[in-house]
N, C-alpha and C positions, 0 to 999 in steps of 0.2 A: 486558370486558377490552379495553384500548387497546393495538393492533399498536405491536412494537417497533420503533422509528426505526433505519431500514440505514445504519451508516456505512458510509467508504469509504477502505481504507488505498491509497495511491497508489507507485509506484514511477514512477520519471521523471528526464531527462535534464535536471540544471541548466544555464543559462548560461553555467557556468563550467568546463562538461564532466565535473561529479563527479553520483552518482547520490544522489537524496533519496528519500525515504521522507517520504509527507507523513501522518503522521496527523489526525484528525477531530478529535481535543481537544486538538492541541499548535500555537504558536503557531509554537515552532520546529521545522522540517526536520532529520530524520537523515541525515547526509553521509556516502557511503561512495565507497572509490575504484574498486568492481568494482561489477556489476551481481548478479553471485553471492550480495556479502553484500548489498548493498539485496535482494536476493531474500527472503534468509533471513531478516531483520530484519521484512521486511514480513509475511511467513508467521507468525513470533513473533508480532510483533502484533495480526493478524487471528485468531488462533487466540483473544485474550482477550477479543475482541470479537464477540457474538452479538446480531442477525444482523450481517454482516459482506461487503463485496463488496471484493475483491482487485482492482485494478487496474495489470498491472505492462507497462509500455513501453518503446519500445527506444529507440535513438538520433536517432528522425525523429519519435519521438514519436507511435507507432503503436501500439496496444494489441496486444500478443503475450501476454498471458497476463489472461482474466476469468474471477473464480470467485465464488461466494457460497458464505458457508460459513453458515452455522446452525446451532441448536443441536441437540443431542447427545441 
């Protein structure tokens, strides 16, 4: 059996001061205006992706929150 491939849903500070959500298989960025909902949105996300690593950052662009989730 071949190990399943870890995506990586990203939370992070655009250039234009709004927060994205970058998913593994989306060409385009989820744009939010708090960090709360990119929080939430990236959590939804990662929750449907097994395995899974959570990478969510803050405004200097510092990793405050890494997790892997896997499956159940």
């Amino acid at each position: 059996m071949t190990p399943a491939v870890m995506m990586s849903v990203r939370v992070d500070r655009s250039p234009r001061g709004d927060w994205e959500v970058v998913l593994p298989d989306q060409a385009d960025h989820v744009v939010c205006e708090t960090l709360e909902d990119a929080k939430r949105i990236a959590y939804l996300c990662a929750a449907h992706r097994h395995p899974c690593e959570l990478i969510v950052c803050d405004a200097y662009h510092r990793v405050v929150d890494h997790e892997y989730i896997d499956e159940e």
